[in-house]
N, C-alpha and C positions, 0 to 999 in steps of 0.2 A: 748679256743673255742670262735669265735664269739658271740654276743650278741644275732643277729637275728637268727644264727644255735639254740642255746638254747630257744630265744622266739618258735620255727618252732618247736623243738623236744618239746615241752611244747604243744603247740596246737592240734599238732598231736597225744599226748598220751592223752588229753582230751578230745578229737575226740573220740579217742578209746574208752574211758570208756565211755562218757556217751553214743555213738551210736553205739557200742558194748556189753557195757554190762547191762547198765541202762535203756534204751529204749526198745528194744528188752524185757524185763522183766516186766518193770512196766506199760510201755505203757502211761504214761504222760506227754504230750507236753508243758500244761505249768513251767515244771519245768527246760525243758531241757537249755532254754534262761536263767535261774537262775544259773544254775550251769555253763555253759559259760560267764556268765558275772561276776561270783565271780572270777572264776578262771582267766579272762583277767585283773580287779581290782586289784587281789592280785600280777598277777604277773607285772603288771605295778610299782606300788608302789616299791617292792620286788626291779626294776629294777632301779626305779628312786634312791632307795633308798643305791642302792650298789656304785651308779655311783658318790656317792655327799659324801662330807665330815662329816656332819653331821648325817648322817646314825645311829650311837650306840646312839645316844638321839633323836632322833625325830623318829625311828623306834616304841620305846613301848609308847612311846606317844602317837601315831596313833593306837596302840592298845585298849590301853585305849577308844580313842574315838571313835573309829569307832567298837569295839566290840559290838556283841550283846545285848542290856539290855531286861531283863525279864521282862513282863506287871506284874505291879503291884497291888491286889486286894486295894481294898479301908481300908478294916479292917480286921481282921481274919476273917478263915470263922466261922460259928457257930457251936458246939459242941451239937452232937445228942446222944442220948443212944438209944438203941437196940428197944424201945418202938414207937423211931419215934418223942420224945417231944422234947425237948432242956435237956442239961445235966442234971447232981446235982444240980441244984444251984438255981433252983425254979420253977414255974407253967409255962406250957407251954405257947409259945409267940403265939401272934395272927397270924394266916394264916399257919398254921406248920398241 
C-alpha cells in the first residue's frame, strides 16, 4: 500500500475518533489540537522511521527521549496519622 494511502487512512480514523467519539462526549477543545498533533508526531517519526536504515536503534532511543517524564516532588511527602500531627516519630511540626 502507498505511503500517503496509509498517512490518509491514519488521519481519517483520527478524525473519526476524536470528532466522533471524543468530542461529541467530552466537549473539550483544548484537547482536541493535542491529540491531533501527537498522533501527526507519531506517525511522522513511525514513517521516517520505517523509511531509513537505521530505524531498530534510533527507534527506542526516541523513546527513551521523547517519552513522558513524571514531575518530580522535591522530597517525600510527609507522613500523617489519623490525628492530623506528623507520624510516630515525634511532636508535631509547625503549621500542621
Amino acid at each position: 500500500m502507498h505511503r500517503i494511502a496509509v498517512f490518509g487512512m491514519d488521519l481519517l480514523a483520527v478524525g473519526l475518533l476524536v470528532f466522533g467519539l471524543y468530542f461529541p462526549r467530552h466537549r473539550r477543545r483544548n484537547l482536541i489540537v493535542a491529540y491531533l498533533g501527537v498522533n501527526v508526531g507519531v506517525l511522522a517519526v513511525a514513517g521516517s522511521l520505517s523509511s531509513s536504515a537505521v530505524g531498530a536503534g534510533l527507534g527506542p532511543g526516541l523513546l527513551g527521549v521523547l517519552s513522558p517524564r513524571s514531575p518530580r516532588a522535591p522530597g517525600p511527602a510527609p507522613v500523617r496519622d489519623r490525628a492530623g500531627g506528623p507520624g510516630p516519630s515525634g511532636p508535631p511540626a509547625p503549621g500542621w
